[in-house]
C-alpha positions, 0 to 999 in steps of 0.5 A: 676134638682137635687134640690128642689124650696128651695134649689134651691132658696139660690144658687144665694146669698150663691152660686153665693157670694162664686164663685164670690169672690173664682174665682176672687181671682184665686182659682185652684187646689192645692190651700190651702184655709181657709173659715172663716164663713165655716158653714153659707150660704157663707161658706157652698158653699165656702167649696165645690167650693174649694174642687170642684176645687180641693183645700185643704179647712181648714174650720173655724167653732164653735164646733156645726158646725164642722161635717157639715163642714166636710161632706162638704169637708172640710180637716181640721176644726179649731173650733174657740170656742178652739183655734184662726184661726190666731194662726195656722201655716198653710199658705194659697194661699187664706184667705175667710172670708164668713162673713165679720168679720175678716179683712186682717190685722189680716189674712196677716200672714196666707197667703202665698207669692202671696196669698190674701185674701177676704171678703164678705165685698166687692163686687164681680164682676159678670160674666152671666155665673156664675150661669151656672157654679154653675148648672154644679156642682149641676148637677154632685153632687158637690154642695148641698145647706144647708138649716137649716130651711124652714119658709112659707111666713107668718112667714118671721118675725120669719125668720128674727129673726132667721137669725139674732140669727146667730145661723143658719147653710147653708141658712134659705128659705122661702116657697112662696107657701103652701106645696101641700097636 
């Protein structure tokens, strides 16, 4: 109801990728959660479901993307132009890697005893009412979606490109109908 087609649009990949794989590992309030990717499509979402939950979030992000972040939600930023995420001391009841380019064994440290870790690597599992949950916080303004840049249909090509510069920050949609007049 509080979304356009657009935003709308980017919840079932992003949004439903970060549930999935955040629920599935247990996530509750009181969790510490470090989001590696916290500024792409995955990671934006993943931010505000921790916080939604009631989770610390430390966010994993390059300079240009750290105000974003926090805006988000996220409690504590690590910029990984500066320093190295795996360097911090904090330690995690779940490592997400919202882009797939980290592995466990270099997270296994950041974890706390009983903790895991995740990456979009794998599939996650579905569950129907899980886009329902994904509207009841969109709903009560818990969850917004990003969106760095709308392209109409006809320039899809331009968007593939862009998307592939991974430069892009939240989602990149596609307008399939003309904007009304």
């Amino acid at each position: 109801a509080n979304m356009t087609f657009e935003e709308a649009a980017t919840v079932p990949v992003g949004g439903l990728t970060a549930w999935r794989f955040l629920k599935q590992n247990g996530l509750k309030a009181g969790d510490q959660v470090l989001v590696y990717g916290a500024s792409g499509s995955v990671g934006t979402f993943a931010v505000q479901i921790a916080k939604a939950a009631g989770a610390e979030v430390t966010a994993v992000c390059s300079t240009a993307n750290i105000e974003l972040v926090k805006r988000l939600g996220a409690d504590h930023v690590i910029d990984y132009t500066q320093e190295d995420f795996t360097s911090t001391e904090a330690r995690f009841d779940i490592v997400f890697d919202a882009v797939g380019k980290t592995s466990k064994s270099a997270c296994k440290h950041l974890l706390k005893t009983g903790g895991r870790y995740t990456t979009v690597a794998k599939n996650p599992k579905s569950n129907p009412g899980d886009l329902q949950e994904l509207k009841r916080l969109i709903e009560a303004g818990k969850l917004i979606s990003v969106i760095d840049r709308t392209y109409p249909l006809e320039q899809i090509r331009e968007a593939h490109i862009y998307v592939e510069s991974f430069r892009k920050k939240g989602n990149v949609a596609i307008r399939v109908l003309p904007e009304a007049s």
